[in-house]
C-alpha positions in Angstrom: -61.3 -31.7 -36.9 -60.6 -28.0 -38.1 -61.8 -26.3 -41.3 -59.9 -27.4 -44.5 -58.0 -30.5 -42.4 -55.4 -32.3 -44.8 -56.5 -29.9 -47.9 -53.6 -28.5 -50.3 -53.5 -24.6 -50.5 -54.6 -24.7 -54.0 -57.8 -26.5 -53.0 -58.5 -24.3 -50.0 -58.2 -21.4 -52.7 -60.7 -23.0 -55.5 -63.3 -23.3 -52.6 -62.8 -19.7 -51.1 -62.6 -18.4 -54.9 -65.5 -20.1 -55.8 -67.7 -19.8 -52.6 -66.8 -16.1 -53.2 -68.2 -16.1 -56.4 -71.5 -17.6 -55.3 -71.5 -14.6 -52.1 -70.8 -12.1 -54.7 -73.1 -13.0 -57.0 -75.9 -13.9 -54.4 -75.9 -10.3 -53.0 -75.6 -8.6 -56.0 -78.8 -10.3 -56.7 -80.2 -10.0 -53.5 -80.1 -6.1 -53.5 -81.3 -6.1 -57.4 -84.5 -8.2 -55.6 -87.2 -6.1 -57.9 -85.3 -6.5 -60.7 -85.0 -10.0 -60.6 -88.6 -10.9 -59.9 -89.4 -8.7 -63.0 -87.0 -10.3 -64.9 -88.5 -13.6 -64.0 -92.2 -12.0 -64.7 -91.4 -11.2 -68.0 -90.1 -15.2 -68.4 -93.6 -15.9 -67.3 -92.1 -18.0 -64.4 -95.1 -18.3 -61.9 -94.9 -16.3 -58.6 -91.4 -15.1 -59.5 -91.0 -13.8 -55.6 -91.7 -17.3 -54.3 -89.2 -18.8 -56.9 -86.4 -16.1 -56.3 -86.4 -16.7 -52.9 -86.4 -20.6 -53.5 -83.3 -19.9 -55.3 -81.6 -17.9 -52.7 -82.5 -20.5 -50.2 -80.3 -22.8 -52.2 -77.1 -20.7 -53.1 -76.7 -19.6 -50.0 -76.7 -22.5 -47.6 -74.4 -24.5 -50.8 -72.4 -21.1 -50.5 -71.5 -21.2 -46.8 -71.1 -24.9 -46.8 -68.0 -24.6 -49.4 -66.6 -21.5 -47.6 -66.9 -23.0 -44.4 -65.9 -26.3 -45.8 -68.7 -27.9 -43.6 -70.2 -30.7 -45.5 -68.7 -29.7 -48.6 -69.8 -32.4 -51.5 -73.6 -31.3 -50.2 -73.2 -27.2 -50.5 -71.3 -28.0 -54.0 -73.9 -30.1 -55.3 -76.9 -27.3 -53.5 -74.4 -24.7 -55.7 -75.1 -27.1 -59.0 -78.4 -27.4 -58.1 -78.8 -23.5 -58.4 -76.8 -22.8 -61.1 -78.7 -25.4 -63.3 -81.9 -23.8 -62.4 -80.9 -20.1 -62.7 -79.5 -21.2 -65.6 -83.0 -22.8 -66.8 -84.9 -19.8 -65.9 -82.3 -16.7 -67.4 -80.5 -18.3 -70.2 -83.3 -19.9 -72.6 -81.1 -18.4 -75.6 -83.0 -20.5 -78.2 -86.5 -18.6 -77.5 -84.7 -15.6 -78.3 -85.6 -13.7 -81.6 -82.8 -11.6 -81.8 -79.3 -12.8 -82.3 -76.9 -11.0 -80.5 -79.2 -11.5 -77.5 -79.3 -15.0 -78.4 -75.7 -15.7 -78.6 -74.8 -13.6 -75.6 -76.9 -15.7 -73.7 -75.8 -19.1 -74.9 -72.3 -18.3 -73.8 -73.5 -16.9 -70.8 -75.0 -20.6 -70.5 -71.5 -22.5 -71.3 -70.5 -20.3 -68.6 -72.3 -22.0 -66.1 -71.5 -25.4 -67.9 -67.9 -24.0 -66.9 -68.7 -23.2 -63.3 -70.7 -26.8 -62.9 -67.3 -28.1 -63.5 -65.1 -26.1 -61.7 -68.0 -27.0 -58.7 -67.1 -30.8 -59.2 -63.4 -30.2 -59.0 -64.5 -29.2 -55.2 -65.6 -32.6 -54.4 
């Protein structure tokens, strides 16, 4: 059985559009490593280091597993899995005093509702 056997085009695209997405993202984040355990610091998440790298250990295995198209319904729901908890950690827009910040990060939230569902459409 090949990669993407009996798929339609448009499917194969939302997976490598979406799994490219996740890459993107991933090693942005990746190479902004200090930043993002200060960032999660400041949160007051414990041992930010430990819990970034948790994270990473999760995106990218769901990443690959959509791209590849290897055991898909388990990397989208490892890719659901991160975004719900990056979204947890970074988006908590109703501890925010000021409210621009707050609002930007409440739709940066619905965003992620967003990309939850386009990940179910990859079932």
């Amino acid at each position: 059985m090949s990669f993407y056997d009996g798929q339609a085009p448009l499917h194969i695209a939302a997976q490598l559009v979406m799994g490219g997405f996740f890459l993107f993202q991933g090693v942005k984040n990746m190479r902004r490593w200090k930043v993002n355990v200060g960032r999660m610091a400041a949160l007051g998440i414990p041992k930010p280091a430990l819990c970034l790298a948790i994270g990473f250990a999760i995106q990218f295995p769901g990443t690959f597993m959509v791209l590849l198209d290897w055991h898909r319904p388990a990397g989208v729901a490892l890719l659901m899995l991160f975004t719900v908890l990056a979204t947890a950690v970074f988006h908590r827009f109703w501890r925010m005093t000021d409210p621009v910040r707050a609002e930007y990060h409440f739709l940066l939230l619905t965003y992620n509702v967003f990309v939850i569902g386009a990940l179910l459409l990859l079932i």
